[in-house]
N, C-alpha and C positions, 0 to 999 in steps of 0.2 A: 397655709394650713396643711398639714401633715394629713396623710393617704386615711391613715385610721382615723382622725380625727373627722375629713369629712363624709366617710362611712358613717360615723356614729350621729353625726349631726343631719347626715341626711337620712336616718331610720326614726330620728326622732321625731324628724320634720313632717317625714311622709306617711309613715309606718304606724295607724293605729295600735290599740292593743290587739291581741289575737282573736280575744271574743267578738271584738269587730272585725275584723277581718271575715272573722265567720259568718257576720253576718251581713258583709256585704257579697264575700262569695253565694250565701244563701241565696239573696235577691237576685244576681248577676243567672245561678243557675234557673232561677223560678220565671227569669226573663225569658232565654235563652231557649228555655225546655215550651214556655205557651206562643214562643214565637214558630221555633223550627222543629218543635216534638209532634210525635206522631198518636195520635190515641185512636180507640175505636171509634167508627163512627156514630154518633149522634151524642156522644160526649165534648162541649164547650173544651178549648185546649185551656184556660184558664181554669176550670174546675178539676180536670183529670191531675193537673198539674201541682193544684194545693191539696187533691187528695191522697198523689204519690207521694207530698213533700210530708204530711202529718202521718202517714202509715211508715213513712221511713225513719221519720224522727222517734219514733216509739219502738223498732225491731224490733222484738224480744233477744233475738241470738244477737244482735251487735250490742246490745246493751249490757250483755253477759260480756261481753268482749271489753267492753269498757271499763266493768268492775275487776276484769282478769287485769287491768294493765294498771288501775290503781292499785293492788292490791301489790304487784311489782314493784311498784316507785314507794308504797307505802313502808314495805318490809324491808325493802333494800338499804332507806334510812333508821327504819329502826335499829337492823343489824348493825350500823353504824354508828349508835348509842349507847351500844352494850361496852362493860368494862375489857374484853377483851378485846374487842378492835380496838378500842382508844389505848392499851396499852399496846397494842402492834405499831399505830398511830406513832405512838413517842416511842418507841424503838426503829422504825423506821428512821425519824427527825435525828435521831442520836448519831447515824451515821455519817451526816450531812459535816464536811469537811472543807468544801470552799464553793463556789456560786456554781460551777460548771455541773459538778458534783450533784448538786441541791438540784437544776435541773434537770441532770436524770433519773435523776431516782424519783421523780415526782411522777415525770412524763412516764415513765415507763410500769410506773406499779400503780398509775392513775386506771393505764391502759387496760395492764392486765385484768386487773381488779372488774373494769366495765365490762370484760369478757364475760362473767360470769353473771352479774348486774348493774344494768345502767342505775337506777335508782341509788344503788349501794356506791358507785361508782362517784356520783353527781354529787352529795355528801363528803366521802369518804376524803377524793381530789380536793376538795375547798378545803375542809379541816386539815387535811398536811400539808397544802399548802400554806396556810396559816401558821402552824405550827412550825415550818419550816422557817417563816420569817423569824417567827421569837425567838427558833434557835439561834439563828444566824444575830439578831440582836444582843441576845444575852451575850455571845463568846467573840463577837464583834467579828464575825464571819463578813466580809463584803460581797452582796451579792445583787444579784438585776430582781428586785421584788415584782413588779411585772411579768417579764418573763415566768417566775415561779409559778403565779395564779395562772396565767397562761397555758402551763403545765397541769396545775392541776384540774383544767376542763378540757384536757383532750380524749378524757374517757366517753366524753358525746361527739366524738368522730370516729370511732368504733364501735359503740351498742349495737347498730343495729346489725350487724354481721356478728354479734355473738347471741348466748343462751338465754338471754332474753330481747332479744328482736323481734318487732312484731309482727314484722311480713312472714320470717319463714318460720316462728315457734308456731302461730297461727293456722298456716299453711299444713302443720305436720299435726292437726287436729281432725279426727274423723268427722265428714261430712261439713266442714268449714269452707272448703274449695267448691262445691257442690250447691252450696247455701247463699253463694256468696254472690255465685252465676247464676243462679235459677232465675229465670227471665231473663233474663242476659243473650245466654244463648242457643241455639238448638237444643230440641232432647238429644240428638244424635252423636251432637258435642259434649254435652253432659254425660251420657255413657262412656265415653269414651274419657273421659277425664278422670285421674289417677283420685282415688277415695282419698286416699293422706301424699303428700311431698314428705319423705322420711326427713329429718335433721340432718342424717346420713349423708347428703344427696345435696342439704346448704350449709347450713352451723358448722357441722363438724365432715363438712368433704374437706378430702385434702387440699384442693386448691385454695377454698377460702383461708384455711389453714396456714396455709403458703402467701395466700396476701394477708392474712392478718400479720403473719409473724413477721414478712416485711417493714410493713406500717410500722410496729410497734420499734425495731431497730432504726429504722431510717430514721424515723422522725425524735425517738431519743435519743441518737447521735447526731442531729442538729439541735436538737435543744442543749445536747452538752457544747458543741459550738458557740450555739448565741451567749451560754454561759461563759463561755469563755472568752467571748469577741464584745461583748456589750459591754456597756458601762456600769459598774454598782450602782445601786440608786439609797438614796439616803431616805429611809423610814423611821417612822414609831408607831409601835404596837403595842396596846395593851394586851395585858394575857388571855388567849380565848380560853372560858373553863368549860369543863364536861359539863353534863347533869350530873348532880351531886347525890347520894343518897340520901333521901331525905325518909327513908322510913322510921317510924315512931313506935314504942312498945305501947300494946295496948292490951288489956285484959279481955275484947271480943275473941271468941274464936272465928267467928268469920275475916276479922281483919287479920288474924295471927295468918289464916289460911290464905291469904293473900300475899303474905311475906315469907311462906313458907316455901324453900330452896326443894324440899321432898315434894312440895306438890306438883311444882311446875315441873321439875325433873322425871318424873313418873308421869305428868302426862305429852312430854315431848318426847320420851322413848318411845308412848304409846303412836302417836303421831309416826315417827321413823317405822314401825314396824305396820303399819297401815302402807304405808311410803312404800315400802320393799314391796308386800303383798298385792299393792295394786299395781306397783310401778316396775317393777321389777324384768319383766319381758322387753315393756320399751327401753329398758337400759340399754337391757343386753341389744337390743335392736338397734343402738343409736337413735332413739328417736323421744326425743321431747316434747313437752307441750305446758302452755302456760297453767294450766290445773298441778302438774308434777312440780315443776317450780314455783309456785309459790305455797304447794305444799310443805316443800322440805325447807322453807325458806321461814314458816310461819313455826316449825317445830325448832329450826336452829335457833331463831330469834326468843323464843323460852327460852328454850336452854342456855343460851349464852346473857341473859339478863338474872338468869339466878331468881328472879321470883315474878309471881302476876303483875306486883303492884310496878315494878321497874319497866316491864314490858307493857302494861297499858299507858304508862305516862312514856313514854318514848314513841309509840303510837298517836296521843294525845298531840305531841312536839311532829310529830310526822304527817298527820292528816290535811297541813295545810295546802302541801306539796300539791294536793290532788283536784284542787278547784279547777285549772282547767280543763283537766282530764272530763271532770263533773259536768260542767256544763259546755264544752266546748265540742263532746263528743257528738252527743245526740244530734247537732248542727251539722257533723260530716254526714251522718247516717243519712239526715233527711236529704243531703244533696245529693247523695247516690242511689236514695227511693228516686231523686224525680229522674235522674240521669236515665237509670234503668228504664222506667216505665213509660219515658218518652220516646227512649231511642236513640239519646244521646249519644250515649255507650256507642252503640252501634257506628252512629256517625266519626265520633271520634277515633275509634280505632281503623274505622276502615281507612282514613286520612294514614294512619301511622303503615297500614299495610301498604298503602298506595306511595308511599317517599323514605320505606327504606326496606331493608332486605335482611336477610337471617344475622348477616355481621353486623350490620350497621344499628339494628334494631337495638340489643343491650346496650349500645353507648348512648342511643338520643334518648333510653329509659334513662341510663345513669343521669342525662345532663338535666334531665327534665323535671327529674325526683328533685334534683337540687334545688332547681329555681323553684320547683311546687312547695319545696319546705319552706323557704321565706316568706310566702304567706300560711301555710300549715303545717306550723312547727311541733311537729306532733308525728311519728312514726308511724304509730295508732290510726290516726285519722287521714293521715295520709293514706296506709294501703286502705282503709275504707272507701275510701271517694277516686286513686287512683286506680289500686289493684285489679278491681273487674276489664276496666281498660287495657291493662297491660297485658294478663293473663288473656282477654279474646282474643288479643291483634297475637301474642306471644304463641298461641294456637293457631292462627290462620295461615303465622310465617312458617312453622314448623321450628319456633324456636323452644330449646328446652325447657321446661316451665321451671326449674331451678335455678339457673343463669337468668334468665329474666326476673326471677323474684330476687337475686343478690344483687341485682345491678339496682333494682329500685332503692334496696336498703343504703348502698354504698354512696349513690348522688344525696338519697336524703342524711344520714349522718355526716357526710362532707360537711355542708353549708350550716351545720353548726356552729363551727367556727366564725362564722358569719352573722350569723342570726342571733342576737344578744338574749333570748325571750328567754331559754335554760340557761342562761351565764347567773342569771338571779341569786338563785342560793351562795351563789358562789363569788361574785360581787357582794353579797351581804359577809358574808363572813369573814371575806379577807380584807375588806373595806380599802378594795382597790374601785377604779371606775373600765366601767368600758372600752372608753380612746385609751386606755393606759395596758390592756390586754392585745388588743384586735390585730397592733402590729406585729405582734408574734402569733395569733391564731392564724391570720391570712398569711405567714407566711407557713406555717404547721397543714392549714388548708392545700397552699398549692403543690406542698410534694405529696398531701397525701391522697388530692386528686390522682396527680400522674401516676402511683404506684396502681388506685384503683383503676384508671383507662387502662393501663397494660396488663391487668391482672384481668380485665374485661375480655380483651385482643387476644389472651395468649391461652384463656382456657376456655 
């Protein structure tokens, strides 16, 4: 059995789905917290314990947080329904000239493209990858269709170091950092704790800058390698179609107004200039946040569907995306109520201060985020249930609270490649299988490990 093959049979084996996972971390932490948690006393540790666990699962502000990151995965696929990406989509495909070819241009504007959103990204990569094969089909191009798919999911081994990432867009939200440690740790530590981490300082510092644009070269000049060292593989693919227009003349004025190109035009300008007037300062600051992004993201996405009725059925086609955002989330929130109001926190980080040191600290975040995401695959609910941890120990060491929130992003988008749970859409669409991808993402994995360790080490 082939290396990828028994990865995949052994996730299948062991590997619930994610919502269980969540809940048997739930259980493991509600153990953990009434065995070794600290409460006031005359409080049962089994009471304080499902009291932390129910006031957590409800947060008000992580639950905003949760609607901010559907709202990202939602729009980022609708963007990717509209007629103009899809004819970018098949202008892309049209360049595609022989298999080496077809892999980099996939890999490489998969990448890009995740820079700006992973949602838009996570769509975008599976349709040209698909696309890709039919090209190559129709004009009898030979090319490795694995690898391609392969290709087009490497834009979730870079989201989270780009402008919708959730640790550091999050991060560069006033009073997020703040909210996040209250209870956590000292008032004296909390004053002292930076109001916002600018974008300036993770997304867009020049080092990350410097390891993205690494990644994004390395890795799609081994994908033109494999393209050109592996073997074609023999396919058939039916034609993937768009959504079609399917609007209807009707004598309503309200449905006219639904189909009308002036309405929606007029009020996504209105949208952009709302955008400028409130956003506008953070631009100029470098600094982001997921309210600005999916602001401008909710006005392009009008705009470029040309009326209401195109943009809510693309929404409709999008919302499925979000189920376990939905219910998966509230399950992190509650295990970092109990973490917090046990003491957990506490314990765990002091462990991290106690066996490593300002260097070494970033890397056992990086390696730690990775193996965290194979059971919480989820960027989101990762920094929820990690982030307080890292950020106290990340404080104790004296290490910079910006490199320690990129190293968190960098181990967890790595093990993407790994983690089949996001390959879904993307598996559905290109109607390849898992063992038929994994050989080429673990090896797309390990150089883009090593780029991110060195990029860890050297800045």
């Amino acid at each position: 059995m082939s290396v990828s093959g028994y990865i995949e049979r052994l996730f299948r084996k062991f590997l619930p789905s994610p919502f269980a996972i969540a809940i048997l971390l739930s259980l493991l932490t509600l153990i953990l917290a009434t065995v070794f948690g600290s409460y006031p006393e005359g409080t049962p540790a089994w009471q304080g314990t499902l009291k932390a666990w129910e006031a957590g699962l409800w947060n008000r502000g992580l639950l905003v947080f949760a609607y901010q990151m559907m709202l990202i995965l939602v729009l980022g696929h609708v963007l990717v329904l509209s007629k103009p990406l899809e004819g970018l989509i098949i202008r892309i495909t049209s360049l595609v000239r022989n298999g080496a070819g077809a892999a980099l241009l996939v890999a490489s504007t998969t990448m890009l493209v995740s820079f700006f959103n992973w949602g838009l990204a996570l769509i975008f990569g599976a349709i040209l990858a698909r696309k890709v094969g039919e090209h190559a089909q129709r004009n009898q191009i030979p090319i490795n269709y694995p690898l391609i798919g392969a290709c087009g999911y490497l834009g979730l081994m870079v989201w989270h170091g780009g402008i919708s990432g959730s640790a550091p867009i999050k991060a560069s939200e006033p009073g997020h950092l703040s909210g996040l440690l209250s209870g956590v740790v000292s008032d004296a530590t909390l004053q002292a704790l930076p109001e916002v981490i600018s974008s300036s300082e993770t997304i867009l510092s020049s080092w990350n800058l410097i390891i993205f644009s690494t990644v994004v070269l390395l890795v799609s000049l081994l994908a033109y390698y494999l393209g050109k060292k592996t073997k074609a593989e023999v396919f058939e693919l039916p034609v993937y179609k768009f959504a079609e227009n399917t609007d209807k003349e009707s004598g309503s004025s309200a449905e006219r107004l639904d189909r009308s190109p002036w309405f929606s035009m007029v009020f996504a300008l209105l949208i952009f200039v709302a955008f400028l007037i409130q956003y506008l300062p953070q631009l100029q600051a470098l600094n982001l946040s997921p309210d600005m992004l999916n602001f401008f993201m909710l006005g392009l996405a009008i705009l470029l569907h040309g009326n209401i009725r195109r943009f809510l059925r693309a929404v409709e086609a999008a919302i499925g995306d979000t189920a376990g955002i939905l219910i998966q989330f509230p399950l992190y929130f509650g295990i970092m109520g109990v973490m917090t109001e046990s003491g957990l926190i506490h314990q765990i980080s002091d462990f991290f201060v106690q066996t490593s040191n300002s260097v070494t600290f970033p890397v056992f975040t990086f390696f730690s985020a990775g193996l965290v995401n194979i059971f919480v695959p989820s960027g989101g609910g990762q920094w929820a249930v990690q982030g307080p941890v890292i950020l106290e120990a990340a404080l104790q060491l004296g290490v910079p609270l910006p490199k320690a929130i990129m190293a968190l992003a960098y181990g967890d988008q790595l093990t993407n490649m790994l983690q089949p749970f996001w390959a879904l859409p993307l598996l559905g669409i290109t109607r390849l299988k898992a063992r038929e991808i994994l050989p080429y993402s673990i090896l797309f994995m390990l150089l883009g490990g090593m780029i991110y360790l060195l990029g860890i080490l050297i800045f």
